[in-house]
N, C-alpha and C positions, 0 to 999 in steps of 0.2 A: 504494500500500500504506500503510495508516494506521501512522504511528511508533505504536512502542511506547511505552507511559505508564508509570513505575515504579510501585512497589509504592505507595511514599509520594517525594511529591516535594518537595524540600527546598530553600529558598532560602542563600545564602550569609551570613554572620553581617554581610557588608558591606552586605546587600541588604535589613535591616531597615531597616522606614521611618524617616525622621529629622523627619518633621514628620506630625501629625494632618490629615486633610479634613475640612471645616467644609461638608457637605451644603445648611448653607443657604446661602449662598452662590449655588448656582446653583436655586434653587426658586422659583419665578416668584411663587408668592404661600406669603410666609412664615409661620413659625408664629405664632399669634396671643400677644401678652407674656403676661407673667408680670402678676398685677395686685395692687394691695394691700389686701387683705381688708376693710379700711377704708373707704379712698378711694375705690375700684370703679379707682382711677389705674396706669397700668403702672406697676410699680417698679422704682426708681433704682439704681442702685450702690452707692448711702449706705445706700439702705433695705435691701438685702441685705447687703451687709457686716458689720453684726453677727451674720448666721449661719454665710454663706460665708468661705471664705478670700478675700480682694482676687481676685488674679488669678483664683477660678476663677469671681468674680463677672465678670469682664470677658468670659470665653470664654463662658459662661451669655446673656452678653446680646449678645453677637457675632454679627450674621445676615449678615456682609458680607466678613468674612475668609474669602479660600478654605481659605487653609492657617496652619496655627501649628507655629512650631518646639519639636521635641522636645525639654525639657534634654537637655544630656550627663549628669548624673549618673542620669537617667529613662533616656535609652538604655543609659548602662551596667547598669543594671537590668536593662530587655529582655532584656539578652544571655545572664543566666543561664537565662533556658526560651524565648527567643525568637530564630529562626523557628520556629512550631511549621508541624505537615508539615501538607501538603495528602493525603490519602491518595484512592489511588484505593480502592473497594470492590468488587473483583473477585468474592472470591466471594459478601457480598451479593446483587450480580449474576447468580451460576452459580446461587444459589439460589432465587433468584423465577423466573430462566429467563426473564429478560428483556433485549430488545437496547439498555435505556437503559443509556446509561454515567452511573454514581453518584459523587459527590466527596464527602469529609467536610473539614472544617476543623477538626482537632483540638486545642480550647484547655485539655486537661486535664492536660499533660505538666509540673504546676507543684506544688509540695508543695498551696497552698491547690484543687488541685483544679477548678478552672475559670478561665473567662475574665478573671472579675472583679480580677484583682491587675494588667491594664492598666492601668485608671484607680483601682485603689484607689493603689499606689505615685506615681500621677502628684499626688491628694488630699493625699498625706501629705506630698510636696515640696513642695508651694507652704504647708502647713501649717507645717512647717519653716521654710521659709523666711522667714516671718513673724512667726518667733519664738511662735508657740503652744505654750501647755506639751501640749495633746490633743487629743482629737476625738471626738465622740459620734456615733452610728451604731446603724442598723436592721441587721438580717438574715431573712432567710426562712427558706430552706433551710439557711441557714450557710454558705454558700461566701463571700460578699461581707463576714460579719464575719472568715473565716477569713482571708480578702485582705489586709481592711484590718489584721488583728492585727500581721500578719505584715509588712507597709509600713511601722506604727506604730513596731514592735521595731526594724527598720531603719533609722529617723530617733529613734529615740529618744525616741518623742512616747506618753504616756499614749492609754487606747483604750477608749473604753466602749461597748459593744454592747448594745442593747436585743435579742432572740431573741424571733421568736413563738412564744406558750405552745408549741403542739401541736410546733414545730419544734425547742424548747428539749428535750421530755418525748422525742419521737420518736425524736432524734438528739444520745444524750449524749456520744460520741464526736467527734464532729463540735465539740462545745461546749470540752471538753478540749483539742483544737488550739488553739482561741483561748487558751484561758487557759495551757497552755504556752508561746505568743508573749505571755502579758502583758496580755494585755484580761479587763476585767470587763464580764461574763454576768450579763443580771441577764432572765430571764423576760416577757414582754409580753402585756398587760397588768400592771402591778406595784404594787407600795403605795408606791413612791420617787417618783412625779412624783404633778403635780395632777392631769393627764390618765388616768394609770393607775388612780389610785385612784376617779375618776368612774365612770369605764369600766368598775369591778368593779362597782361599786357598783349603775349600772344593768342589766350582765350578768352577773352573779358564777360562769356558768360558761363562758364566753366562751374561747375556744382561742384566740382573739386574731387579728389579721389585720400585713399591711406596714402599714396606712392607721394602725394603732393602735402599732406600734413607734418609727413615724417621728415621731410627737407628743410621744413619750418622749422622743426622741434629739432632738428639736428645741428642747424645752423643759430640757433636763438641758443642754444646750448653751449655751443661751442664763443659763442663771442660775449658772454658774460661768463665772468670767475665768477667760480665758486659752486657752478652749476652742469649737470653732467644729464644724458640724453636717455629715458628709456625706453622698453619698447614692449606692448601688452600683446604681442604673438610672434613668429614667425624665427626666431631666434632661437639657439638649442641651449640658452640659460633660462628662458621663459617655460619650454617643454616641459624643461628637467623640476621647475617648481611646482609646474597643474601636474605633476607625478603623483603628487596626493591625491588624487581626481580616482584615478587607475587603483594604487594599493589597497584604498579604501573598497572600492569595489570587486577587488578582488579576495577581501580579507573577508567581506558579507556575505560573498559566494560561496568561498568555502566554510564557513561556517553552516550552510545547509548542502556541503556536496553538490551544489551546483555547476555545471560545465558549461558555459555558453559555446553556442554553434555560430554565430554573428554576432558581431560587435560594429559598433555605425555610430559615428559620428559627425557632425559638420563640418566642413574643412574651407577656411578664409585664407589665414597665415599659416593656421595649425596649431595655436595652442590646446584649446582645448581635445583636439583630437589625437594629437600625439600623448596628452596627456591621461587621458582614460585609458589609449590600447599600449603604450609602451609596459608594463609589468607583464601584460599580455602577450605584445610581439616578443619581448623577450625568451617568453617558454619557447616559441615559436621559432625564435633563433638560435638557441640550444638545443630545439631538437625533443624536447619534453612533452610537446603540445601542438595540436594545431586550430585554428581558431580561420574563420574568413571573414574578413575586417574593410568592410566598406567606409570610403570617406566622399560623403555627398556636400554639391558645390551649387553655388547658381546657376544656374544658362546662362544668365547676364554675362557674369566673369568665371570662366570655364578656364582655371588656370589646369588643372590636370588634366581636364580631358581634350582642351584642344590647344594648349600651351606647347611648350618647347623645354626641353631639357637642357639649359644653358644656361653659362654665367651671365646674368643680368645684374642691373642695377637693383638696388631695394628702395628705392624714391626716386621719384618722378624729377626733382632738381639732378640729379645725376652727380651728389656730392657723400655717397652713401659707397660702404666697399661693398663691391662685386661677391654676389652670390651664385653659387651653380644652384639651379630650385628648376620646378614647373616654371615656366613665368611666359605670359600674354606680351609681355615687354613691357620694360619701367614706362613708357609714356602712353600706354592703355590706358582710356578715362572711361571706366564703366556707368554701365547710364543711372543714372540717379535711383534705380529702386531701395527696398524698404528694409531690405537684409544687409544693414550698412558697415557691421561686421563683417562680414565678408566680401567686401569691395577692394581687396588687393591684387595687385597683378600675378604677384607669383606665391610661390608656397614655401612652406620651415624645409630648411636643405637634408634635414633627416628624412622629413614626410617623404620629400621629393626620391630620395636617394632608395626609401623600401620600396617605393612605387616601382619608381624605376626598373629594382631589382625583381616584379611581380610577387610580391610580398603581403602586399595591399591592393584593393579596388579603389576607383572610383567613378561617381556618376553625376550626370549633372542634372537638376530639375527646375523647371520653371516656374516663376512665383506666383502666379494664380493656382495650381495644384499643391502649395506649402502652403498656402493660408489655406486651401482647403483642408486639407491636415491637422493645423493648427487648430481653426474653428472643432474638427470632429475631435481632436485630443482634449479642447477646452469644454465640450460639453459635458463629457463621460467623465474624464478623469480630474475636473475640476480647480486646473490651474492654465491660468493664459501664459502658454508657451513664447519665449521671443521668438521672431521671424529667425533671426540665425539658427535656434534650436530647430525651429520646424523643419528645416531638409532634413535631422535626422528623424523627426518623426512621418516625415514623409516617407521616407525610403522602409521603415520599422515597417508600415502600414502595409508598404507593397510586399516588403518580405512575410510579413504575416498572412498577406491573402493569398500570396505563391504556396504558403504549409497548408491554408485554407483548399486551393485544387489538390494538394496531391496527397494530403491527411499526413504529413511530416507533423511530430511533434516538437520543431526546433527550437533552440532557447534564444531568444533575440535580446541582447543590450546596447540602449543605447544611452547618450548621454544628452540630458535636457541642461543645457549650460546656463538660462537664465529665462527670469520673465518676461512679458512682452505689457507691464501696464504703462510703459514710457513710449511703444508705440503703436497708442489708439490712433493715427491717423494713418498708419498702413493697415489696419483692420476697419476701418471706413471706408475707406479706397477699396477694401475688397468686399465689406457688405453694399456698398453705392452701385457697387460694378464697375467702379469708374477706373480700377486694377488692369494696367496690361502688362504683356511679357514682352521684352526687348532682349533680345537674342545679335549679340554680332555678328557680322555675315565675316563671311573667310577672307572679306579683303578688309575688312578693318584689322583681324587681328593679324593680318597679312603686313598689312603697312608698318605695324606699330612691332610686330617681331622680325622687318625691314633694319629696324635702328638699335638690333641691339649691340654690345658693343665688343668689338675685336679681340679674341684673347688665347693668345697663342697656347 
């Protein structure tokens, strides 16, 4: 007789992890460096440390450490919203009328509303610690400047947030939290940096993109002391902190012998998806386990599925070191939809590199079909889903109806990264009808992976 699974299952406040998985570690062929836009040469420790903080330049370039220890003042952080639950989704389940059993990973039970305040408070420690007077920083959607505001306030560190336009205009709510915790909002593209006002200049109606905030936040960074740049995805120091994302859920599972058969995630930059399946990919790269790990993306911005495996820039200014990733090309401006987390051109160069190696899936879906998702996950299971989260409850939905024709009883987990009550005007847009889907045609991303950049 199968034990019975709680509603939501919950780990003990002892039983949060105390040290981060460092993924690369056990990946046979690693992700390719970081390089210096210059040189074409991997870059050093020296060479990043004017942007990064010291140590989070050392975990950045760590491919051999399994594990790194948590501070104690990082875990007593944790402990105010962490363990968050593993929920089962029963009546999900009663509702598609399907024999897959469904898990979510609930990272939204935190005032900034998603995952992102892992590694934002972990950013803001070693920032601290270093005696920084602040920190300049990108946001999408706004959960990741909300994270970092609210990290900042807590250490006591100044906080400047570059917002993309459409994200800034869309979601003024969401902009107010930050500046409640203390951070200045300042619009992206802007008239405050070199790169912003380029940027107007050649697009003057431009809704902006990540690739164009992060240029802001990099350069506003770099030309005040005292102030160093961070970054809420796509970097293997950010992965390696939503690592508690992954342990935790893997520490709930076995505690009821559970095996999942999929694991799915949303994939932008990659933190939070690297950070759920890396404990995971790792059995999988040992050799101990196998698991099929889907990473669902927009149609909009299709960096896996119709991106390029090369070294690209990471911002749209083109003053950022060369990453090998997926990537659309650094000067892709995806079209203004509502999934604003996921509006980067390319992908975390670990993601990119299991992909690559067929490791991993991924799929792209269109966003009238995720708010459909969204709406049916919000009626039954009674939490409003963010649009980021929804591709993976999209993709859960279709995998669950696939067990639905062929009577597979598979165990589906995915990970619900945050709430969506910051964006009621992309759930009006799609109860109005007034929702369409904007798909790039193969010569835009044709043009824009035209210019990317030389490297021998």
């Amino acid at each position: 007789m199968e034990k019975k699974i709680p509603y939501k299952i919950y780990l003990a406040e002892n039983e949060i992890p105390t040290q981060w998985y460092n993924v690369r570690a056990d990946m046979k062929n690693k992700p390719a460096p970081l390089l210096n836009p210059g040189t074409g040469q991997p870059l050093t420790l020296e060479e990043l440390s004017p942007i990064f903080c010291e140590e989070l330049c050392r975990q950045e370039l760590d491919n051999d450490t399994a594990y790194f220890d948590i501070p104690e003042e990082i875990q007593n952080f944790y402990k105010m919203y962490r363990p968050s639950p593993l929920v089962r989704a029963y009546f999900l389940e009663k509702a598609l009328g399907t024999p897959a059993k469904i898990y979510y990973k609930f990272e939204g039970n935190n005032t900034s509303g998603s995952h992102k305040l892992n590694s934002a408070i972990a950013q803001a420690y070693y920032a601290k610690k270093q005696g920084l007077k602040g920190v300049t920083t990108e946001t999408g959607a706004g959960q990741w400047g909300t994270a970092m505001s609210m990290a900042c306030a807590y250490f006591g560190l100044d906080c400047k947030v570059f917002m993309v336009k459409c994200s800034y205009e869309q979601k003024p709510f969401r902009r107010e939290v930050m500046r409640t915790y203390g951070a200045q909002v300042t619009p992206s593209p802007s008239m405050t940096t070199n790169v912003g006002r380029k940027l107007l200049e050649e697009f003057p109606d431009t809704t902006g993109s990540l690739g164009c905030a992060i240029s802001e936040a990099v350069e506003a960074a770099v030309s005040n002391e005292g102030y160093r740049y961070v970054l809420g995805s796509v970097l293997n120091q950010v992965l390696l902190h939503q690592t508690v994302i992954g342990l935790e859920t893997k520490a709930a599972l076995d505690k009821y012998g559970i095996k999942p058969d999929i694991i799915i995630g949303c994939a932008g930059g990659g933190s939070n998806l690297g950070g759920l399946i890396s404990p995971f990919m790792g059995e999988k790269l040992r050799g101990e386990a196998d698991y099929r790990i889907i990473a669902v993306e927009p149609a909009s911005c299709p960096s896996f599925t119709r991106g390029k495996f090369a070294y690209d820039f990471c911002d749209t200014g083109m003053i950022c070191p060369l990453a090998k990733m997926y990537t659309l090309g650094s000067q892709f401006i995806p079209s203004a939809n509502h999934a604003g987390g996921l509006r980067f051109h390319g992908m975390s160069t670990i993601l990119s590199q299991l992909y690559h190696d067929g490791l991993m899936e991924a799929r792209a879906v269109e966003q009238t079909s995720v708010f459909e998702a969204a709406e049916m996950f919000a009626r039954v299971e009674g939490t409003l889903p963010a649009p980021e989260s929804s591709h993976a409850i999209r993709a859960a939905i279709d995998e669950a109806l696939k067990c639905k024709e062929t009577g597979e009883a598979k165990t589906i987990v995915f990970g619900l990264t945050g709430t969506g009550y910051f964006d009621l005007k992309a759930y009006e847009s799609f109860n109005d009808g007034t929702m369409s889907d904007v798909i790039p045609t193969d010569g835009d991303i044709a043009a824009s992976l035209a210019k990317l950049p030389e490297v021998k």
